[in-house]
VOTILUM-828340 format. One line per field, with one value per residue: x, y, z negated of N, C-alpha, C, O in turn; residue in three letters; residue number from 0. Coordinates in steps of 0.2 Angstrom, whole numbers, m for minus. Atoms other than C-alpha are relative to their C-alpha. Layout:
N
nu <- c(X, ...)
nv <- c(Y, ...)
nw <- c(Z, ...)
cau <- c(X, ...)
cav <- c(Y, ...)
caw <- c(Z, ...)
cu <- c(X, ...)
cv <- c(Y, ...)
cw <- c(Z, ...)
ou <- c(X, ...)
ov <- c(Y, ...)
ow <- c(Z, ...)
figu <- c(ALA, ...)
gudo <- c(NUM, ...)
# end
This chain:
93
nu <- c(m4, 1, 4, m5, 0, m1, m8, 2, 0, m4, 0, m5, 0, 4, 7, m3, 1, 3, 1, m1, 7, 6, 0, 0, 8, 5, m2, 3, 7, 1, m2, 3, 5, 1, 3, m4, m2, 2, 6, 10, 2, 1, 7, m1, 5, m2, m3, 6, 3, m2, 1, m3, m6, 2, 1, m5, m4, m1, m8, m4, m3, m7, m1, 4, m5, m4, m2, m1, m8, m3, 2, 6, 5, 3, 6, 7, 4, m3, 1, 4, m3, 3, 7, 4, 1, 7, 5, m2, 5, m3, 0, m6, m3)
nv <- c(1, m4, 1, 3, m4, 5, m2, m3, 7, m4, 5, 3, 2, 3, m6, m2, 6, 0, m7, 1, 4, m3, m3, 2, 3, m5, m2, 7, m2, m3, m1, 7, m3, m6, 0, 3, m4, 4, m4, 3, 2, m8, m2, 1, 4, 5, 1, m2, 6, 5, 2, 4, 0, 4, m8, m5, 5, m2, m9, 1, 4, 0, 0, m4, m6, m1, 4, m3, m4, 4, m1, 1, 6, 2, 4, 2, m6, m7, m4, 0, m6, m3, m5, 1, m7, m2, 0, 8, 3, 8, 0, m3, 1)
nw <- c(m6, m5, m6, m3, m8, m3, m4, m6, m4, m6, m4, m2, m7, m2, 0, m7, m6, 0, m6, m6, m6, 0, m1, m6, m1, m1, m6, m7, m2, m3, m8, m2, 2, m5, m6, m5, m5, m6, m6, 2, m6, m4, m2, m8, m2, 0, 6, 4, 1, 3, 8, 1, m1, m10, m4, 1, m1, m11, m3, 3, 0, m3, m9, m3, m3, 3, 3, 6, m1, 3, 6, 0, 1, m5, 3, m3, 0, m4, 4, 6, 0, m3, m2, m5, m5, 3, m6, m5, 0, 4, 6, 5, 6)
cau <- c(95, 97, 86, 93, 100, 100, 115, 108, 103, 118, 118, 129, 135, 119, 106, 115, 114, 98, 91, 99, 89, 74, 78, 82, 66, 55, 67, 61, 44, 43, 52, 43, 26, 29, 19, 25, 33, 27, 21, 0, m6, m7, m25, m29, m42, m30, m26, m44, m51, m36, m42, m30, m11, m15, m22, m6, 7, 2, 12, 22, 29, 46, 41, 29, 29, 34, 42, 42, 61, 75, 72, 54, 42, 36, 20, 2, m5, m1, m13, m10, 6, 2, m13, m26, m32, m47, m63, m56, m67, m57, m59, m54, m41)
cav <- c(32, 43, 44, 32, 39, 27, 28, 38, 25, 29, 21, 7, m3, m15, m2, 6, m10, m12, 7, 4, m12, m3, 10, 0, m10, 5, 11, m4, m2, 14, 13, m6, 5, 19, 21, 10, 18, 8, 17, 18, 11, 22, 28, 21, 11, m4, m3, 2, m15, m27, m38, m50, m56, m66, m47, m38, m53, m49, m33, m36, m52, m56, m58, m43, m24, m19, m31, m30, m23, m33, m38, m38, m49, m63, m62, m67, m50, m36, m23, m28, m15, m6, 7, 4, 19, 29, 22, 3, m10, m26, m30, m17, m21)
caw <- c(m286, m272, m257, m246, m227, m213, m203, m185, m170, m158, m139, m134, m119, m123, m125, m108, m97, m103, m96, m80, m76, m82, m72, m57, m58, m58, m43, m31, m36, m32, m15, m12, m14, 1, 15, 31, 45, 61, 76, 77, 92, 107, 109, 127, 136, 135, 117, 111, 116, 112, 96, 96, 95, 114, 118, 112, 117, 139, 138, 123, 123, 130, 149, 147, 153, 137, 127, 107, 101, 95, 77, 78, 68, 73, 63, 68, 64, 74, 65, 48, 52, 66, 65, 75, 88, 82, 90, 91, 94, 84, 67, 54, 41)
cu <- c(m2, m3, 4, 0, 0, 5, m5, 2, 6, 0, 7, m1, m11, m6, 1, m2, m8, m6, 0, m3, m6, m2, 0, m7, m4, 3, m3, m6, m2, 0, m3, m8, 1, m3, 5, 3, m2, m5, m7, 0, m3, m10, m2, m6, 1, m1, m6, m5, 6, m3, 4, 8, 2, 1, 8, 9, m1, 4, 6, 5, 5, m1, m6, 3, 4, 1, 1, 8, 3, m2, m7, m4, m2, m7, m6, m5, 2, m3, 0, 7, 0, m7, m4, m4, m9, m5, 0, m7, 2, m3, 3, 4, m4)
cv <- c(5, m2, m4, 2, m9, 4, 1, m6, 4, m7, m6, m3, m6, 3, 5, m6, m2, 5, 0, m6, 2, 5, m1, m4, 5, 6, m2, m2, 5, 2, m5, 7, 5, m3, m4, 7, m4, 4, m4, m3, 1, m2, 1, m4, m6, m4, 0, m7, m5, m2, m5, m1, 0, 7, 2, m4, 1, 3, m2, m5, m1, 0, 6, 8, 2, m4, 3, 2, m7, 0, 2, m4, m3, m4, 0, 9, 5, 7, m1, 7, 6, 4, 1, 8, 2, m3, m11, m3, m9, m1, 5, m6, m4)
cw <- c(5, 7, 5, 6, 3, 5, 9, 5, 4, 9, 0, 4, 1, 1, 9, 6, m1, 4, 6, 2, 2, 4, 6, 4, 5, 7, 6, m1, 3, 7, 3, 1, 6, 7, 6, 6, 8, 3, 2, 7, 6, 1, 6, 0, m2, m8, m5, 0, m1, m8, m3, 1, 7, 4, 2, 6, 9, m1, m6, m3, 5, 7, 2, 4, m5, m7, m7, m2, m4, m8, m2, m3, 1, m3, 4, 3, 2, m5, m6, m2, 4, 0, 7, 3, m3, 7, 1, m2, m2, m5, m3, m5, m6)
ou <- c(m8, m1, 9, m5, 0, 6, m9, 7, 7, 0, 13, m6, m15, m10, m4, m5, m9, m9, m6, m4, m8, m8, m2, m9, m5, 0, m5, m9, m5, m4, m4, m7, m5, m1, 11, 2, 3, m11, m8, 5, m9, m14, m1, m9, m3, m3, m6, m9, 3, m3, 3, 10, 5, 4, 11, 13, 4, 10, 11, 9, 4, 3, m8, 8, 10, m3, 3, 12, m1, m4, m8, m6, m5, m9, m5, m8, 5, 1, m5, 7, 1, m12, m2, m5, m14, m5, m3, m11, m1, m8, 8, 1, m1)
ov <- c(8, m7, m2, 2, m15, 10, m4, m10, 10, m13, m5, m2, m6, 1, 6, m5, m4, 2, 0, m6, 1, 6, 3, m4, 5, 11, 2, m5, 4, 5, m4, 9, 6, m8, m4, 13, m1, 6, m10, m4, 1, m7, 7, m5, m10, m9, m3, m8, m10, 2, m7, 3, 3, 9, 2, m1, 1, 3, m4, m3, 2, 3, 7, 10, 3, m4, 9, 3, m11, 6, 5, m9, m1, m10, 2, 11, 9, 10, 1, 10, 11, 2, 4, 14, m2, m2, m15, m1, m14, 1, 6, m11, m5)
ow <- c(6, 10, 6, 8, 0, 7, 11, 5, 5, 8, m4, 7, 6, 6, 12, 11, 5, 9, 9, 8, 8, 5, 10, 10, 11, 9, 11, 4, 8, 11, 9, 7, 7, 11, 5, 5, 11, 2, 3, 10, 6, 2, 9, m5, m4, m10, m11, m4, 0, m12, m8, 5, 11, 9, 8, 9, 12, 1, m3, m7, 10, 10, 8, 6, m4, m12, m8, 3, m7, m10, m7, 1, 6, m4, 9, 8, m2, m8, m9, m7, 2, 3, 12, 0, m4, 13, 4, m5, m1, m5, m2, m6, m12)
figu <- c(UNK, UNK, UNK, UNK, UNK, UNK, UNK, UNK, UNK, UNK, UNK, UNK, UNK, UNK, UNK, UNK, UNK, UNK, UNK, UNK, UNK, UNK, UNK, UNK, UNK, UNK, UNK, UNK, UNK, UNK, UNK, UNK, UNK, UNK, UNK, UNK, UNK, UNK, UNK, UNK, UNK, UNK, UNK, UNK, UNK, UNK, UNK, UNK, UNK, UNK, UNK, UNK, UNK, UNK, UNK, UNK, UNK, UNK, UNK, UNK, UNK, UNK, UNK, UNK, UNK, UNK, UNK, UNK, UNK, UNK, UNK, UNK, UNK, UNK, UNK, UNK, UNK, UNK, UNK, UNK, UNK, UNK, UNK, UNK, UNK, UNK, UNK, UNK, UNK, UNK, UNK, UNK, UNK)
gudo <- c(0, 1, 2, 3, 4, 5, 6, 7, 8, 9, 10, 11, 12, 13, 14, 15, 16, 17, 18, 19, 20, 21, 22, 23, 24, 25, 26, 27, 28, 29, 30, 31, 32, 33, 34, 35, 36, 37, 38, 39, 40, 41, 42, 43, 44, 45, 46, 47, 48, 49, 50, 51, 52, 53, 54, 55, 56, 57, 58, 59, 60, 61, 62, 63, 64, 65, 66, 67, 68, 69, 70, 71, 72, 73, 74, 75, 76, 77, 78, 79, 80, 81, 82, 83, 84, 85, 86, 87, 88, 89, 90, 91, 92)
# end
């Protein structure tokens, strides 16, 4: 008998819908994984000894000087997205 061939893998729709998950996946980790964008914390006297929400919340809470922006978080932690000023005097990260 003769060597036997196997018939060549060729793609199809399943093998295709497949890819493109796999593809999509490893798209939204990628982009889930980049560095934040949120401005650091001005490097000032005021801002060098805040340690707290309480602190940050005088000025930037709704009746303060400058009020956080619409669509704003309304988490606990201010520096766990914000960058703290060289030199602070809070908790690091």
């Amino acid at each position: 008998m003769d060597e036997q061939h196997k018939p060549a893998w060729q793609m199809n729709r399943r093998d295709i819908l497949f890819l493109g998950i796999i593809a999509a996946v490893i798209l939204l980790l990628v982009l889930g994984t980049t560095e934040r964008t949120t401005r650091p914390v001005p490097d000032d006297d005021v801002h060098l000894h805040s340690t707290s929400r309480a602190a940050c919340m005088q000025c930037h809470g709704p009746q303060g000087v400058r009020p956080q922006p619409a669509g704003h978080t309304r988490a606990d932690q201010c520096f766990q997205c914000h960058q703290q000023p060289e030199g602070w005097q809070g908790l690091s990260r």
